[in-house]
Backbone as a chain_set.jsonl record, in Angstrom:
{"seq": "XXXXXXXXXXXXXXXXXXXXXXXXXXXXXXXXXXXXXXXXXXXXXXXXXXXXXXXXXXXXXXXXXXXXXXXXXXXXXXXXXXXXXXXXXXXXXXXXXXXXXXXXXXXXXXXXXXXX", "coords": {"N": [[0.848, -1.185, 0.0], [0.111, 2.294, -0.024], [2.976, 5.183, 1.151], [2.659, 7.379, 3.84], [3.01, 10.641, 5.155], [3.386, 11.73, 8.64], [1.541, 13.645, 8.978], [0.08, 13.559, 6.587], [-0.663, 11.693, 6.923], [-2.792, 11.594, 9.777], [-3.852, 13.94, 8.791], [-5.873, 12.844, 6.45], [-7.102, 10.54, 8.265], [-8.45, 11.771, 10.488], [-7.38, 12.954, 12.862], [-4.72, 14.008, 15.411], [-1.429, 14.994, 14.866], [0.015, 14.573, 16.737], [-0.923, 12.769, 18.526], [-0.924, 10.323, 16.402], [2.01, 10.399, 16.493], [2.155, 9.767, 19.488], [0.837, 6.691, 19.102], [2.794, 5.661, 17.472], [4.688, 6.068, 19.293], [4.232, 4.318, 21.574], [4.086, 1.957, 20.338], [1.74, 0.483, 19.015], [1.466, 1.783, 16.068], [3.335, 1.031, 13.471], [5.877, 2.675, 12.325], [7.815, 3.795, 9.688], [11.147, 4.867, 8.956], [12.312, 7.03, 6.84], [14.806, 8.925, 4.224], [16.456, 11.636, 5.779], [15.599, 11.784, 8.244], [12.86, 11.572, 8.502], [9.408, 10.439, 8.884], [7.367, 7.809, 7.718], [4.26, 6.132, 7.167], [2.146, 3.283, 6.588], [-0.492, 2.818, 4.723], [-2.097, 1.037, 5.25], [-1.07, 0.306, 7.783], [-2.115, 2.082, 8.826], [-5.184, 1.72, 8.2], [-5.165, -0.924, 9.828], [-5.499, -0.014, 12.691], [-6.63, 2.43, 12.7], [-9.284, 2.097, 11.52], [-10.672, 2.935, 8.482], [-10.144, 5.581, 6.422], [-11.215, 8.948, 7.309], [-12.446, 9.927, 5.147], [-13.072, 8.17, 3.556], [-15.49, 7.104, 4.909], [-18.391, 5.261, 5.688], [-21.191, 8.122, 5.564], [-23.875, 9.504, 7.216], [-27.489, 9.6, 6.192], [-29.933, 11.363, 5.422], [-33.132, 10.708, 5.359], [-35.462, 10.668, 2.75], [-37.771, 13.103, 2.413], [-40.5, 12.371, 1.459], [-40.389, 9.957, 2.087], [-41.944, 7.064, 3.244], [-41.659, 6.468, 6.753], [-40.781, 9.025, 7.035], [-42.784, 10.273, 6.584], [-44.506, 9.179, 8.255], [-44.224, 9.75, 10.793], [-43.686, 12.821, 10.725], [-46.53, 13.15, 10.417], [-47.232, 12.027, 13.101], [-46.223, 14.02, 14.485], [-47.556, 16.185, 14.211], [-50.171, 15.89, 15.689], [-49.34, 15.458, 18.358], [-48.625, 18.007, 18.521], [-50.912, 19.22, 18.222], [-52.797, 17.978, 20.528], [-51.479, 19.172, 22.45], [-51.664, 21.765, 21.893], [-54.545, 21.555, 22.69], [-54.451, 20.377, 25.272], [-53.321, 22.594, 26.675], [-55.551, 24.779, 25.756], [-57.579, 23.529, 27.615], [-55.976, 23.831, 30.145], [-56.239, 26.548, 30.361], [-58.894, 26.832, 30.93], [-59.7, 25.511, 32.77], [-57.739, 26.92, 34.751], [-59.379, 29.5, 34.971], [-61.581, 28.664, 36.052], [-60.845, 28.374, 38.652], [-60.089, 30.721, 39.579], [-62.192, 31.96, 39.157], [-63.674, 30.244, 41.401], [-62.283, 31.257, 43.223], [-62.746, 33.68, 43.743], [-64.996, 34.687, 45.019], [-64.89, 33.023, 47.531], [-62.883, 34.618, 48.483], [-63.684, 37.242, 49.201], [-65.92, 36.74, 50.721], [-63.938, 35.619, 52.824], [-62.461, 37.859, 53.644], [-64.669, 39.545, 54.306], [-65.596, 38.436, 56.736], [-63.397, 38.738, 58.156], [-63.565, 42.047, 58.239], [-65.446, 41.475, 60.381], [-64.652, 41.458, 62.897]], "CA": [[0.0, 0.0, 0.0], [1.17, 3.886, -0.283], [3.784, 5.514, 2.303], [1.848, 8.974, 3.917], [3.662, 11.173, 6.391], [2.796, 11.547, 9.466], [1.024, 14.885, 8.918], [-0.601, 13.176, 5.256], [-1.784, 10.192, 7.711], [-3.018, 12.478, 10.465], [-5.111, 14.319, 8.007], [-6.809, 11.842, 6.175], [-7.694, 9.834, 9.384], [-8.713, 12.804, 11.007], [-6.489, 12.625, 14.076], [-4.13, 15.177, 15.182], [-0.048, 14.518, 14.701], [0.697, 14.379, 18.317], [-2.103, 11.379, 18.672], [-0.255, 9.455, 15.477], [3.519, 10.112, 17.041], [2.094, 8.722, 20.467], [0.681, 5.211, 18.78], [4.296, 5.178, 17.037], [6.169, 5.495, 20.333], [3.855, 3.006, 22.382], [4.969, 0.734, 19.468], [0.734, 0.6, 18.386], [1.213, 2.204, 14.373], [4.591, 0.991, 12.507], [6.287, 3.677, 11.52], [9.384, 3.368, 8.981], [12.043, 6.071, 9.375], [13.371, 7.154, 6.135], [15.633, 9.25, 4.575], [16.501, 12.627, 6.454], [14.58, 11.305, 9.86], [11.798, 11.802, 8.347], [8.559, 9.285, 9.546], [6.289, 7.355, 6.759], [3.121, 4.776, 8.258], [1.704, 2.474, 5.655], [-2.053, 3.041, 4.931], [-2.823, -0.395, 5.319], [-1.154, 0.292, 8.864], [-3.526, 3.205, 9.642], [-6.574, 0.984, 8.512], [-5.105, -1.907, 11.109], [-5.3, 1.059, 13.69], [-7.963, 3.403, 12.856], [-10.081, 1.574, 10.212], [-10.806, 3.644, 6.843], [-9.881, 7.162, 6.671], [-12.373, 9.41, 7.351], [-13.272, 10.924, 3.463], [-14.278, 6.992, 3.16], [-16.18, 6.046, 5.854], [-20.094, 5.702, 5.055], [-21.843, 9.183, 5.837], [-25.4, 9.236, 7.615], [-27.822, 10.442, 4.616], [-31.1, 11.8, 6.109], [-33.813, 10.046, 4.195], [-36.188, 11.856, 1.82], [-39.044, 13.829, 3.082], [-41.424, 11.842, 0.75], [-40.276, 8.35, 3.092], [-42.827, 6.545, 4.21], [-41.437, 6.468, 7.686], [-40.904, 10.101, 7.529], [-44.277, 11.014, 6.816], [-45.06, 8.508, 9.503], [-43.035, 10.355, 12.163], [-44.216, 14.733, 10.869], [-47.763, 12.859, 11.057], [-47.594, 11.703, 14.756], [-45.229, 15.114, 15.307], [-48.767, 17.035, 14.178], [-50.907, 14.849, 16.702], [-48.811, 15.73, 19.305], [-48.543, 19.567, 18.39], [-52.783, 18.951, 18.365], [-52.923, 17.67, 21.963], [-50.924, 19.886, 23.383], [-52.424, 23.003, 21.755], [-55.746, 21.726, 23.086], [-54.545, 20.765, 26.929], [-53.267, 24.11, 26.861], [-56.966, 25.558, 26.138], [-58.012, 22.932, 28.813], [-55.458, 24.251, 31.627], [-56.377, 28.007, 31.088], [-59.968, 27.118, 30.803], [-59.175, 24.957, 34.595], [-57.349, 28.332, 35.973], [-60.107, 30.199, 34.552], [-62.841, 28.168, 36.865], [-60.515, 28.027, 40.102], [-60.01, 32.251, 40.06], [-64.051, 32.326, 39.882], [-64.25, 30.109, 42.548], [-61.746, 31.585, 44.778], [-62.893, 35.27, 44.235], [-66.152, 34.775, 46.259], [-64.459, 32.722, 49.0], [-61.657, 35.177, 49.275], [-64.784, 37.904, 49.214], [-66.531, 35.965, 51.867], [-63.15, 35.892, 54.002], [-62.142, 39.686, 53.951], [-65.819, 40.461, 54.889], [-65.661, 38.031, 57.86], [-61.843, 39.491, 58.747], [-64.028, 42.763, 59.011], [-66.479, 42.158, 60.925], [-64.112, 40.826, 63.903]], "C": [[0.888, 1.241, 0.0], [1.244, 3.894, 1.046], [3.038, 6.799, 2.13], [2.998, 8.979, 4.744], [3.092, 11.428, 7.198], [1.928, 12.46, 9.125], [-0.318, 14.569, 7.815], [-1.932, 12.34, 6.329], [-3.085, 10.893, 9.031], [-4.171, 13.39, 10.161], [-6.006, 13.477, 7.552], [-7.557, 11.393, 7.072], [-8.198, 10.916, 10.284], [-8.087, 13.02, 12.727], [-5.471, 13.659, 14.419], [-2.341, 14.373, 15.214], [0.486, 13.665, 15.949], [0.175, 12.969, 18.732], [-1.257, 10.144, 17.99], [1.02, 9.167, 16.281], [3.293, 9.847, 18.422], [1.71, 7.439, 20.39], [1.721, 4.733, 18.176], [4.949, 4.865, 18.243], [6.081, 4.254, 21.284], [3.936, 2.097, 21.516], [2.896, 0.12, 18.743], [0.461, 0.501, 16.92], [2.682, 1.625, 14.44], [4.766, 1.97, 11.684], [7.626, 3.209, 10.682], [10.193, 4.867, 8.462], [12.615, 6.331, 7.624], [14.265, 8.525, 5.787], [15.269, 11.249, 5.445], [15.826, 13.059, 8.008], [13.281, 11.755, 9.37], [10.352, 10.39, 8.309], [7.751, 8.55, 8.487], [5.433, 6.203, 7.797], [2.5, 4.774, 6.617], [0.247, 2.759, 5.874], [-2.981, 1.664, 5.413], [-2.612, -0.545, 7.259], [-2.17, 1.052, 9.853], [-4.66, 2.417, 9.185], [-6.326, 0.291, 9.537], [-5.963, -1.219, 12.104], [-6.338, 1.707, 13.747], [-9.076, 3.209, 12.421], [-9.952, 2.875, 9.461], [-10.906, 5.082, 7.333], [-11.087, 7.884, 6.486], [-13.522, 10.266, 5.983], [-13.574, 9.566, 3.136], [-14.902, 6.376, 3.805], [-17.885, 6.791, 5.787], [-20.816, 6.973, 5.903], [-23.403, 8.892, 6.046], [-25.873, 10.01, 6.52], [-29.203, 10.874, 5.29], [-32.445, 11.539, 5.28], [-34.668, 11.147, 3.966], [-37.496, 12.331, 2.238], [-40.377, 13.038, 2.517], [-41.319, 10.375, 1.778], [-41.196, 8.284, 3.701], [-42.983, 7.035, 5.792], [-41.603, 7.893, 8.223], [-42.328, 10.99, 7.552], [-45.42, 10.674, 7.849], [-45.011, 9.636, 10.471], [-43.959, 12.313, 11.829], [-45.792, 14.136, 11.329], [-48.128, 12.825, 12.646], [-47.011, 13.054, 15.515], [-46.978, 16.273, 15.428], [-49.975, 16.671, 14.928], [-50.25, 15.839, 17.686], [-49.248, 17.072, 19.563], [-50.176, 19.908, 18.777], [-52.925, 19.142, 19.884], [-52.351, 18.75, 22.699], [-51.404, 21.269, 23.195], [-54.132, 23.047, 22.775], [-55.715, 21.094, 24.782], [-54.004, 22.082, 27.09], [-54.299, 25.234, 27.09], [-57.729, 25.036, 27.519], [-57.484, 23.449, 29.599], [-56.1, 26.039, 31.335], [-57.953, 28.056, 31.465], [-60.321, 26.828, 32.854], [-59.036, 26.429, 35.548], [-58.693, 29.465, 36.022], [-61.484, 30.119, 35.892], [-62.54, 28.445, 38.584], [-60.49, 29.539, 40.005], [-61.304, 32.842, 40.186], [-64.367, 31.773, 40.959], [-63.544, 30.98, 43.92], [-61.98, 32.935, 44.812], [-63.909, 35.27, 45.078], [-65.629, 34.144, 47.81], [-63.991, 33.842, 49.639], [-62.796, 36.929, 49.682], [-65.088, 37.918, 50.871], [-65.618, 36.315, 53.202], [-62.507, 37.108, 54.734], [-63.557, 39.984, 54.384], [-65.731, 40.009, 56.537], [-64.582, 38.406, 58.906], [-62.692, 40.822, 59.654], [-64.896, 43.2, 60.276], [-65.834, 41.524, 62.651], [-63.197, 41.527, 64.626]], "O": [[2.119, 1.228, 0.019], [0.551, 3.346, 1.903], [2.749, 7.337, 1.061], [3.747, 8.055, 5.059], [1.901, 11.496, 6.895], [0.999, 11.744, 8.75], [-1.431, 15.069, 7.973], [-3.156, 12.333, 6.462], [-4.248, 10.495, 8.966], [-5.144, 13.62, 10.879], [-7.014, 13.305, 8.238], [-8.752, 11.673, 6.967], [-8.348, 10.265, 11.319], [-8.89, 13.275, 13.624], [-5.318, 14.39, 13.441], [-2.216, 13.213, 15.607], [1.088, 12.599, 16.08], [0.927, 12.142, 19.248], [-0.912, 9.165, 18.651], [1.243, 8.041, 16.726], [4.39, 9.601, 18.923], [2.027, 6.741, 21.353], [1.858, 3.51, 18.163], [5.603, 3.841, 18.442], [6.958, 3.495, 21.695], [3.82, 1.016, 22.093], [2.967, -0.771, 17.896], [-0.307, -0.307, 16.398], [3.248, 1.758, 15.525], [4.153, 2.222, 10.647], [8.357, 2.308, 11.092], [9.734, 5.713, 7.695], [13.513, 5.548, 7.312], [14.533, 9.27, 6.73], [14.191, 11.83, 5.571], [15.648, 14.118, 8.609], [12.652, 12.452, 10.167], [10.561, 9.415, 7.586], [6.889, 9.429, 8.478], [5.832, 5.637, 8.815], [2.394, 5.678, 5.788], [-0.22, 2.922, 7.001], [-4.143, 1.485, 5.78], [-3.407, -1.128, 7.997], [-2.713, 0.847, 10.938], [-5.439, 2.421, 10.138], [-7.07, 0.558, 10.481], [-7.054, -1.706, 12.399], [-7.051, 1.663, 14.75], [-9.995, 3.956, 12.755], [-9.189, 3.771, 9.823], [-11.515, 5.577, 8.282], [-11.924, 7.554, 5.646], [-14.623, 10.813, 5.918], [-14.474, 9.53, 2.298], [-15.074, 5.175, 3.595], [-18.374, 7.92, 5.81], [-20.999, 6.69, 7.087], [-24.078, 8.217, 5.268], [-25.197, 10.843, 5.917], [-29.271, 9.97, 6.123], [-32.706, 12.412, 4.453], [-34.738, 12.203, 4.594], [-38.322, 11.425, 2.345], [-41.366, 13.128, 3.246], [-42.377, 9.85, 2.125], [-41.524, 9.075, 4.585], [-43.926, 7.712, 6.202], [-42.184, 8.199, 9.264], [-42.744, 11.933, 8.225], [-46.469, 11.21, 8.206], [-45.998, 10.313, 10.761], [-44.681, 12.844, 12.673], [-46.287, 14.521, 12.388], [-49.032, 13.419, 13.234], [-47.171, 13.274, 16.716], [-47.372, 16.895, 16.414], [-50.937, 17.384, 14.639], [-50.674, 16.993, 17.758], [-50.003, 17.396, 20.48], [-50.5, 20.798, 19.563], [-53.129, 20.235, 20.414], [-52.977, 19.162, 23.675], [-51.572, 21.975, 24.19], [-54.688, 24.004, 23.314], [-56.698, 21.249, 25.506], [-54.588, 22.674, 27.997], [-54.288, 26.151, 27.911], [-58.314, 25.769, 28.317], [-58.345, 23.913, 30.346], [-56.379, 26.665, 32.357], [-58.399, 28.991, 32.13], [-60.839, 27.505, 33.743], [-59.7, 26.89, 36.477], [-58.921, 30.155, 37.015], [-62.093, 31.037, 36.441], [-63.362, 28.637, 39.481], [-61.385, 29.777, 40.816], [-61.637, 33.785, 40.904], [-65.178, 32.338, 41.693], [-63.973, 31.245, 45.042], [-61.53, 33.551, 45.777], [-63.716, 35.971, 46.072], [-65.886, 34.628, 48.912], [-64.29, 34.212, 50.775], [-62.349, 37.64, 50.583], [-64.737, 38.639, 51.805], [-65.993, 36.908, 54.213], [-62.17, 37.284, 55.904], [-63.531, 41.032, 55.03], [-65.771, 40.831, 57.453], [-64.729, 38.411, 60.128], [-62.725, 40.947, 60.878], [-65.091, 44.248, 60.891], [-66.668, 41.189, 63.492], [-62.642, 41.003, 65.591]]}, "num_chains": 1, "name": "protein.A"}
């Protein structure tokens, strides 16, 4: 397979240098020194290691708005949105009943405050 440099390998695999030249020194990636000290790693060694570099590894695809499933799913999302619009009219209609009942009590109890 092709020789990258560390920096080549690093990119591709999406990894940062420092990451690569610590799986070289714990003896992890095989590196092969050549000339001018300069580092090469075999791609076949970075699959061992990392599996498939990251510009080929399968991408989530977000299926098509027409999908079955998805028209399943906005359907039950517009249900939901339903219900909740209409316990919403239910709770104010609720608060609505308890501030009529409690204005005559609280009526009732300030008159009886006064007359004491």
């Amino acid at each position: 397979m092709a020789e990258l440099s560390i920096s080549q390998a690093a990119r591709e695999w999406g990894i940062s240098r420092r990451t690569l030249q610590r799986r070289a020194s714990d003896g992890t990636v095989t590196v092969t020194v050549v000339t001018g000290n300069r580092k090469t790693v075999d791609t076949a060694e970075m699959i061992r290691v990392f599996g498939e570099p990251v510009s080929q590894r399968d991408t989530v695809t977000m299926p098509d708005k027409t999908h079955p499933d998805v028209r399943q799913v906005q359907h039950r999302l517009e249900l939901a949105e339903q219900e909740i619009r209409h316990l919403r009219e239910i709770l104010v209609m609720k608060d609505e009943q308890i501030r009529q009942l409690q204005t005559p009590k609280l009526l009732t109890w300030v008159r009886e405050l006064r007359k004491k």
